[in-house]
N, C-alpha and C positions, 0 to 999 in steps of 0.2 A: 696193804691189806687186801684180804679179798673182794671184800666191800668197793673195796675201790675200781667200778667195773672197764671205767673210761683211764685209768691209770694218769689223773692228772694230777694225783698227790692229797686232791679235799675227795669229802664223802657230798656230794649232791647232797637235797633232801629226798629224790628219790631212791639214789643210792641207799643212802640210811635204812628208809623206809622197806626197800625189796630186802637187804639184811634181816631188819627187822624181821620183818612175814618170813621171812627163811624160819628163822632161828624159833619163831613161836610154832612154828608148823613142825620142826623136830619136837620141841616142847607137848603137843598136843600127842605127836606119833607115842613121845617115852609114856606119857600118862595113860594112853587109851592100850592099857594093859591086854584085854582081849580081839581088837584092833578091827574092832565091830564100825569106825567112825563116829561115834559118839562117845559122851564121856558119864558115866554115871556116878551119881553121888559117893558110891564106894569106891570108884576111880579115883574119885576126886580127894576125896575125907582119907585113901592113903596114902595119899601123895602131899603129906605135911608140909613139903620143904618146896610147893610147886610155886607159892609166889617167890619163896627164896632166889630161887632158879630165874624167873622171870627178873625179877629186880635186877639177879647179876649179870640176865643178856642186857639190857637197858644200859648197867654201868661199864659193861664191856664193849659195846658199840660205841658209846661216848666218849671212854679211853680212846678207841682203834681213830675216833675223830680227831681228838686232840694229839694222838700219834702217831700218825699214817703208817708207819715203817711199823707199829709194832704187829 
């Protein structure tokens, strides 16, 4: 995975962690729709499915943990 910065097959916790902040900082990019760096209540309230998204980088990352190769 790409997570895997040091390529010794496990994810570190900082590993994890810099993924992590990766993946939420696209997250924030898709949401802030006018791309002003802030996120407004109507950014937010149309973006129904944002915790959806969030939940599935969490069980993605945790996957790519328990499966290095995938």
């Amino acid at each position: 995975s790409a997570a895997d910065t040091d390529g010794d097959g496990f994810l570190s916790k900082a590993e994890f962690f810099m993924d992590l902040e990766q993946r939420a900082f696209n997250l924030f990019t898709r949401i802030d729709a006018d791309g002003d760096g802030q996120l407004s209540t109507g950014e937010l309230s149309s973006q129904k499915e944002d915790r959806m998204i969030q939940g599935s980088i969490v069980r993605e990352c945790l996957k790519e943990q328990h499966n290095p190769t995938a």
